[in-house]
C-alpha positions in Angstrom: 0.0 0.0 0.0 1.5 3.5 -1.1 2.4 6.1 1.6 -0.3 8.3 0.0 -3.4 5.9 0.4 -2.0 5.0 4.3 -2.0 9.0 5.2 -5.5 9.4 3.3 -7.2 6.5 5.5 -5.5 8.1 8.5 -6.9 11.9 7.9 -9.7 11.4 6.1 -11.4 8.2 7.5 -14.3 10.2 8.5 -15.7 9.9 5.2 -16.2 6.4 5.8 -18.6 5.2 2.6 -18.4 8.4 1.2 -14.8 8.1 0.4 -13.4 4.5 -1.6 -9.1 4.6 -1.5 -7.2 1.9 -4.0 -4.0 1.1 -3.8 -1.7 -0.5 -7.0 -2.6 -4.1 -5.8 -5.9 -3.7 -6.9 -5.5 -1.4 -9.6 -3.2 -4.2 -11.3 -6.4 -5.8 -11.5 -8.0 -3.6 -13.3 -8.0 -2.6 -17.1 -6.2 0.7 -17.4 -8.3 1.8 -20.7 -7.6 3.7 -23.8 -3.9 4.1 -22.2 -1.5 1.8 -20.5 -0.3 4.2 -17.7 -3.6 5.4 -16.5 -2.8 3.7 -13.3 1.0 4.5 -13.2 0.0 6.9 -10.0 -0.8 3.2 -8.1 -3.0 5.4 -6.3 -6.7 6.7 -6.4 -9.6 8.0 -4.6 -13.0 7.3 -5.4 -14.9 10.2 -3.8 -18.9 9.4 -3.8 -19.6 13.0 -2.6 -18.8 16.4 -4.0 -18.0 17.3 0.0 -15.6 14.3 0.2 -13.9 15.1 -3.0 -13.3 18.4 -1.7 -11.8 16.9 1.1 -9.0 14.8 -0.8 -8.2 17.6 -2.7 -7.6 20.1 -0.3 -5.6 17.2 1.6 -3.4 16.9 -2.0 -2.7 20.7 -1.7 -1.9 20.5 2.0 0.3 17.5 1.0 2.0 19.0 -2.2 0.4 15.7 -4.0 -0.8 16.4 -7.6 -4.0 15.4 -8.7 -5.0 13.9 -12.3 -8.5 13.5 -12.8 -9.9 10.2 -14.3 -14.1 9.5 -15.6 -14.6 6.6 -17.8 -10.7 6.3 -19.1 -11.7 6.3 -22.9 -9.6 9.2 -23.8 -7.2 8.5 -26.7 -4.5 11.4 -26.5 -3.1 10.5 -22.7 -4.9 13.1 -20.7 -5.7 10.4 -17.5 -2.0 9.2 -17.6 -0.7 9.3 -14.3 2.9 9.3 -12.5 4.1 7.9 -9.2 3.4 10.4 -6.5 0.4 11.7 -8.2 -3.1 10.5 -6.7 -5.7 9.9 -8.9 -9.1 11.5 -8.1 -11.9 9.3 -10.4 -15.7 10.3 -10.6 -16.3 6.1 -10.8 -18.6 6.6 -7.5 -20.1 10.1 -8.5 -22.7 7.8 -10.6 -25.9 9.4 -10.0 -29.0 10.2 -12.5 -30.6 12.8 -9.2 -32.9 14.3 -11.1 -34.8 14.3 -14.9 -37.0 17.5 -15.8 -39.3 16.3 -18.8 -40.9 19.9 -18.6 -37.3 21.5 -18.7 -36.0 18.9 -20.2 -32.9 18.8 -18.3 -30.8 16.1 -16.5 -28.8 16.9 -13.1 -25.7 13.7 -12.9 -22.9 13.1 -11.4 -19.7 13.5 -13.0 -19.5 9.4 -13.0 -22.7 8.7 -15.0 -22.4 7.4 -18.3 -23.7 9.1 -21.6 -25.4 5.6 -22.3 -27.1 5.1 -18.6 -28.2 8.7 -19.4 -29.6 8.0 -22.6 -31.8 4.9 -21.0 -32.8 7.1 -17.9 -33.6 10.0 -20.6 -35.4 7.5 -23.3 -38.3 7.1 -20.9 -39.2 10.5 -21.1 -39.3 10.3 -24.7 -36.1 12.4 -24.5 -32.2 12.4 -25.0 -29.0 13.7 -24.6 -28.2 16.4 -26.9 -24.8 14.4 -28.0 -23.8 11.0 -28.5 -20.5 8.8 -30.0 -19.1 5.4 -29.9 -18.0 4.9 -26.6 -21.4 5.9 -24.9 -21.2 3.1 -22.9 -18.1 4.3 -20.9 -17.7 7.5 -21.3 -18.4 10.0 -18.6 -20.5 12.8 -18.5 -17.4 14.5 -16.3 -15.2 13.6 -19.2 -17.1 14.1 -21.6 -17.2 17.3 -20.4 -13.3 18.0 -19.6 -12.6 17.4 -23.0 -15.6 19.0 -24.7 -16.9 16.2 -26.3 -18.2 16.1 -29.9 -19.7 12.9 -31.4 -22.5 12.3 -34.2 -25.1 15.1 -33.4 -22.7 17.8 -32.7 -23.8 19.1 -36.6 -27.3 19.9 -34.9 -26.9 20.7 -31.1 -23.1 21.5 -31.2 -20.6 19.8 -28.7 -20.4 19.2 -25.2 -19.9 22.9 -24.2 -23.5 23.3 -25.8 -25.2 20.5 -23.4 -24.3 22.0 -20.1 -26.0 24.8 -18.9 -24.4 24.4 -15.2 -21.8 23.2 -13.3 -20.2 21.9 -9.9 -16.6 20.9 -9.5 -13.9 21.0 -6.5 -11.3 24.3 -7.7 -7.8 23.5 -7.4 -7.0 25.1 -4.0 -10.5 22.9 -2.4 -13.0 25.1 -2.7 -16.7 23.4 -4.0 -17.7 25.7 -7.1 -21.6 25.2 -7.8 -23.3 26.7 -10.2 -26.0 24.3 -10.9 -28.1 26.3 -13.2 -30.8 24.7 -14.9 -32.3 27.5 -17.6 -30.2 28.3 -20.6 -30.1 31.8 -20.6 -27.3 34.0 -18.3 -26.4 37.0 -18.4 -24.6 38.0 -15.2 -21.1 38.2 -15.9 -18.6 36.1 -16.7 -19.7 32.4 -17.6 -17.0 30.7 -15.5 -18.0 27.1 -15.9 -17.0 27.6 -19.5 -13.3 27.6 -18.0 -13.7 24.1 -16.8 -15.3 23.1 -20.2 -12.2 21.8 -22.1 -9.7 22.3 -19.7 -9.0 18.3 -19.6 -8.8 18.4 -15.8 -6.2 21.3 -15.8 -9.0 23.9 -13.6 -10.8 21.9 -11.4 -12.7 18.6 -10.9 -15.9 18.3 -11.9 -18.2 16.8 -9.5 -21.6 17.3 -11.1 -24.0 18.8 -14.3 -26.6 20.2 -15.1 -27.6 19.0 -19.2 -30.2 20.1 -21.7 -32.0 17.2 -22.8 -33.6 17.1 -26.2 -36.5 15.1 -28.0 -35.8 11.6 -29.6 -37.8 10.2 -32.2 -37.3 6.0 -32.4 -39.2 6.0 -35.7 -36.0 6.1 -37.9 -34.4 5.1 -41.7 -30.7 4.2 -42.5 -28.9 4.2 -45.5 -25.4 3.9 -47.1 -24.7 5.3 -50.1 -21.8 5.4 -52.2 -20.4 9.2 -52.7 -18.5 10.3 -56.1 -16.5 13.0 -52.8 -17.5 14.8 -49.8 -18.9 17.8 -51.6 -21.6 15.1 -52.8 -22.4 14.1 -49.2 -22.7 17.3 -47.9 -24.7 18.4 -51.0 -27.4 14.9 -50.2 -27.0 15.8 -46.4 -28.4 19.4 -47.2 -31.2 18.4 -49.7 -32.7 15.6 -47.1 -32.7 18.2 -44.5 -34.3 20.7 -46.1 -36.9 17.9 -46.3 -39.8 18.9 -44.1 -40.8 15.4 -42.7 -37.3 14.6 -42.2 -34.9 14.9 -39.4 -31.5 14.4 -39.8 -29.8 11.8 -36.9 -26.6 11.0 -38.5 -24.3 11.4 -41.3 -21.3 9.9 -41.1 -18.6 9.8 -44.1 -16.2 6.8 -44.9 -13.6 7.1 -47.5 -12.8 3.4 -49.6 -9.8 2.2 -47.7 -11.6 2.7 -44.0 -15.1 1.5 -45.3 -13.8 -1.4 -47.4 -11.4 -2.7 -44.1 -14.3 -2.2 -41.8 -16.8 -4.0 -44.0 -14.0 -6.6 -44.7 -13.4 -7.5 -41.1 -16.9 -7.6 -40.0 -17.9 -10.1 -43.0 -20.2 -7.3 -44.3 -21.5 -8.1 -47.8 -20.4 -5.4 -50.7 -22.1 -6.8 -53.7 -24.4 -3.6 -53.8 -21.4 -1.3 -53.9 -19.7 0.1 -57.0 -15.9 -1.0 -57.1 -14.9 2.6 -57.8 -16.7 4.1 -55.4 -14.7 7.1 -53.3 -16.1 7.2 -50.1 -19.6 6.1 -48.6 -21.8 7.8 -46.5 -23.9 6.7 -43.9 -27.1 8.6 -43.3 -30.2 8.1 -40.9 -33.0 10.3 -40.3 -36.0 10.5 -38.2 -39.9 11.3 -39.0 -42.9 10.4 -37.6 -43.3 6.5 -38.4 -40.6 4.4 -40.3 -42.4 4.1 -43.1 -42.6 7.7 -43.4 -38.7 8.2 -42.5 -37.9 5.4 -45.2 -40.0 6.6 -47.6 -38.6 10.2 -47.6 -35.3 9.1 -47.5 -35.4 6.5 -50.5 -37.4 10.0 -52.6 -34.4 12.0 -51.2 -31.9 10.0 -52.7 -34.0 9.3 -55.9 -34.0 13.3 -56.2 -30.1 13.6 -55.5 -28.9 10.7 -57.9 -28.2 11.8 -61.3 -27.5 15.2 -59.8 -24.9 14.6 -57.0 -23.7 11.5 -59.3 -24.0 8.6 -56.7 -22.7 5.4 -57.0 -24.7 2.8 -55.2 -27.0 2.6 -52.0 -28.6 0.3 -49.6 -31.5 1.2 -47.1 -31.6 -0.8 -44.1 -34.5 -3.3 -43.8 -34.2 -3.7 -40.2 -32.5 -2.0 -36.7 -31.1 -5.1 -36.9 -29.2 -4.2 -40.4 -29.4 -0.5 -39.3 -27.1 -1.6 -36.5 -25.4 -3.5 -38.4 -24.4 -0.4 -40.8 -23.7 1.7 -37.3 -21.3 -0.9 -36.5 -19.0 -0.3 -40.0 -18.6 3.1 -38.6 -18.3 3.0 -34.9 -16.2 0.2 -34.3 -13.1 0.9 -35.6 -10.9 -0.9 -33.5 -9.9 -3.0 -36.6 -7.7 -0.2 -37.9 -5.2 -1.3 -34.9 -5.6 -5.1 -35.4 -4.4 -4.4 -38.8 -1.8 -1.6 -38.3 -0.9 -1.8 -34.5 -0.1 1.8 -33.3 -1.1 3.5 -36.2 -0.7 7.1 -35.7 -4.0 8.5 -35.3 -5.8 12.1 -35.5 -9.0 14.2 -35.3 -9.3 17.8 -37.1 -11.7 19.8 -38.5 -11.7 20.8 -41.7 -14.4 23.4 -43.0 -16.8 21.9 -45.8 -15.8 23.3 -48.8 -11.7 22.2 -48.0 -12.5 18.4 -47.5 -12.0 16.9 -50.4 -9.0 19.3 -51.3 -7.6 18.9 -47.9 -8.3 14.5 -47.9 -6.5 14.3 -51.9 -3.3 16.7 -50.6 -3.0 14.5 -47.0 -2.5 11.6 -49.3 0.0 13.5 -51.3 1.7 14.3 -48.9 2.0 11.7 -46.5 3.4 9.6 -50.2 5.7 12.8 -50.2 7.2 11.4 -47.1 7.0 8.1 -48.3 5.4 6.2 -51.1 3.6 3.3 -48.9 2.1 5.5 -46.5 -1.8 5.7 -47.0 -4.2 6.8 -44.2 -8.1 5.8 -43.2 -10.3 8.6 -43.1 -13.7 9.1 -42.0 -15.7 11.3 -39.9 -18.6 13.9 -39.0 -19.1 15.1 -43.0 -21.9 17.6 -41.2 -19.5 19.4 -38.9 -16.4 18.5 -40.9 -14.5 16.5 -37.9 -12.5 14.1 -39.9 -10.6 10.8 -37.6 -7.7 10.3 -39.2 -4.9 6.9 -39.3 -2.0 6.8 -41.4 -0.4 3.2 -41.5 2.0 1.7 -43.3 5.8 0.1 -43.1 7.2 2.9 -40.2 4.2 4.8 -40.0 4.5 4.2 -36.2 8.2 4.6 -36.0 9.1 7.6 -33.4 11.4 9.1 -36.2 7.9 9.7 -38.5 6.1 11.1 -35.8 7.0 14.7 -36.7 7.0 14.3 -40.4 3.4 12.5 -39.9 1.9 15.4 -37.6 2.8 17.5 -39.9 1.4 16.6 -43.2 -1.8 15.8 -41.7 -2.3 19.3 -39.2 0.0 21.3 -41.9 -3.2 20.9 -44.3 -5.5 21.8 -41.8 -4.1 24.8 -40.4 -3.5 26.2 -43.9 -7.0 25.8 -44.7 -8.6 27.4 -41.8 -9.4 24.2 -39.9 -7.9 22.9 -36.1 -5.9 20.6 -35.5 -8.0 18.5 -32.2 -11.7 18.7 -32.8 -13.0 16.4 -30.1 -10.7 14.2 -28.6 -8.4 16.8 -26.4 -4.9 17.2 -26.1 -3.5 15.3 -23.4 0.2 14.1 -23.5 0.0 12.8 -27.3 -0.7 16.3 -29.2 1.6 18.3 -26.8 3.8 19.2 -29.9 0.6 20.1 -32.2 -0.7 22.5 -29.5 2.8 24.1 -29.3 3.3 24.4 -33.0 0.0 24.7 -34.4 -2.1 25.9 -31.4 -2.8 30.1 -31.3 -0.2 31.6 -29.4 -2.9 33.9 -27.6 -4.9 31.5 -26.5 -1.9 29.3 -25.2 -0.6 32.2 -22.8 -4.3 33.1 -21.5 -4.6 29.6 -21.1 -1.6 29.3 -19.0 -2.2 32.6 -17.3 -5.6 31.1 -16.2 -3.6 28.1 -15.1 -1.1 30.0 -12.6 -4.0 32.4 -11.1 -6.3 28.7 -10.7 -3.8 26.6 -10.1 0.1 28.4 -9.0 1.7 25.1 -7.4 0.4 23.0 -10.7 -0.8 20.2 -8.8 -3.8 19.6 -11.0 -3.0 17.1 -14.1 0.5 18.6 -14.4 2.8 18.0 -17.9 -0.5 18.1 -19.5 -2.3 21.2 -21.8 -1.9 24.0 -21.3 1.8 22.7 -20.4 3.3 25.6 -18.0 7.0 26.5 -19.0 7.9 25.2 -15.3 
């Protein structure tokens, strides 16, 4: 047992329930996540209150112990890694649903509560969370919201910073900051939850939220269609929702290589696609009854064909085959069965630079050398693009720099960032250095010293302090 669990049980062991200390026996028997040294601290505290959280951090200040903050562990850039002497503050017991307004619509949770245990506690109210992506089912609301979160609907209700409309979260000298506000308009001064919006743990811990919940409509269609380039896409993904009837749920972009692979290693039949075929988008939309959203979608694509020159399409027949199409684009964990440690990405491109910007990332990645090629795919609506370059080296630390820089090179020069959704953490540190706005880095780190001057909250990490 570490020095740091044996002096919390001895200060703090009035907390009793409210307070759940592990030390690195146990912790070895658990699955770090998205990042091998998650658990390098051998350390952590599972508060179950926002007072006892408090309590451990104000004891970590006392103690000179830096904190990192850890929710559901799913982040891919290292911003949960943690270091011998460093505790580890998780929201694992902060885990509850207190309170669904359908007349408000709005959702108060701890920190610890999962986007998917908050869509089924919201889908009985006929209602939803305002955001969703692929790992619903353990990704924290408290993480979600440290790293501003994007995900499928973000082209409709905009990202995490959108969905919260109030805060509470333990400040890095102790002090419990609530501002639990459940209406969406404030005007009355500075918005300061926004600060912990983003921050990736580097202002405070967040201990609870207050969410805007929207309507759901079940009654849905799903299609893929094969896309001539992503103007196409976005041209189809305009003309269905200017439909009425229609609401658009989903439309997700897969160039060839990614949605070939996928398909390939989940078995999925590609009779109905043209072998040419660019890129393929995935589409679903909502209206009143299925038949109603199927029909309008099948005369959408009717109207767009000759027009937006598409290659191919299938409508699903079933959820069962609508999941099934879901499942090409979400699980992409075959990209790293195939090309273990392929260098990976998210940026956002604007619209009309997509298919300029995907054809000159090719070139240039060749550029570096000829049998590197890279899987894209992405959010066509809000032009987030996920991208993995693989081949021979790719993952070799000497490419690392030539790599970043033909993929967030391209970006920058078009207007576009280089981390849309996924944070920075410890794996874009040189991206947010090079390619990050130089104002916004020193107010960021000005903000850091006046919130945070001994850095004991997720130090090394954005917004990386000269020190």
């Amino acid at each position: 047992m570490s020095e740091i669990i044996r002096s919390l049980q001895r200060d703090l062991n009035d907390f009793g329930d409210e307070l759940h200390l592990v030390g690195s026996e146990r912790l070895g028997e658990r699955h770090p996540g998205e990042h091998p040294d998650n658990f390098g601290a051998g350390a952590m505290a599972q508060p179950a209150t926002p007072e006892a959280a408090a309590a451990v951090i104000r004891w970590c200040v006392e103690n000179g112990v830096p904190v990192v903050p850890q929710g559901g562990r799913t982040g891919l850039v290292g911003g949960g890694v943690s270091r011998p002497g460093e505790l580890i503050v998780s929201t694992a017991k902060l885990n509850r649903i207190e309170a669904i307004d359908p007349l408000a619509r709005t959702a108060t949770v701890g920190a610890g509560v999962t986007l998917q245990a908050l869509q089924e506690a919201a889908a009985e109210f006929g209602l939803a969370p305002g955001i969703d992506l692929a790992a619903r089912g353990s990704a924290t609301i408290g993480g979600m919201i440290a790293t501003n979160a994007g995900g499928i609907l973000a082209f409709r209700n905009g990202v995490m910073r959108h969905q919260v409309l109030g805060i509470e979260a333990v400040l890095p000298e102790g002090s419990l900051f609530s501002d639990l506000t459940q209406v969406l308009k404030v005007s009355a001064g500075p918005d300061i939850k926004q600060l912990l919006i983003g921050s990736e743990g580097a202002y405070g811990f967040v201990t609870r939220a207050v969410l805007k919940l929207e309507n759901v409509n079940a009654m849905r269609a799903t299609a893929l269609v094969g896309v001539p380039s992503a103007a196409a896409a976005l041209a189809l993904v305009a003309h269905v929702r200017a439909r009425p009837a229609l609401q658009l749920e989903g439309a997700e972009l897969m160039w060839a290589g990614f949605f070939r692979d996928s398909a390939r290693e989940r078995g999925f039949d590609l009779d109905w696609l043209d072998g040419e075929t660019p890129a393929v988008l995935l589409m679903e939309v909502s209206a009143a009854s299925e038949e109603e959203a199927r029909t309008a979608l099948e005369d959408g694509l009717a109207e767009c064909w000759e027009a937006q020159a598409l290659t191919s399409g299938i409508v699903a027949a079933s959820l069962d085959q609508a999941r099934r199409f879901w499942a090409l684009r979400e699980e992409s964990d075959f990209i790293y069965r195939l090309h273990p440690a392929a260098p990976s990405f998210d940026v956002s491109v604007p619209s009309g630079a997509l298919d300029a910007y995907v054809a000159d990332l090719g070139a240039r990645l060749k550029a570096i050398d000829p049998g590197f090629d890279a899987y894209v795919y992405g959010h066509i609506a809000d032009g987030n693009l996920h991208i993995s370059v693989f081949g021979d080296g790719a993952a070799a630390a000497a490419m690392k720099a030539p790599i970043e820089d033909a993929v967030y090179g391209g970006v920058a020069d078009c207007g576009g960032i280089f981390s849309a959704e996924h944070g920075v953490g410890l794996e874009k540190r040189r991206a947010y250095l090079t390619y990050g706005n130089p104002a916004r880095r020193a107010a960021a780190q000005a903000i850091k010293a006046a919130l945070d001057p001994h850095n004991l909250f997720n130090p090394g990490k954005v917004p990386f302090r000269a020190d």
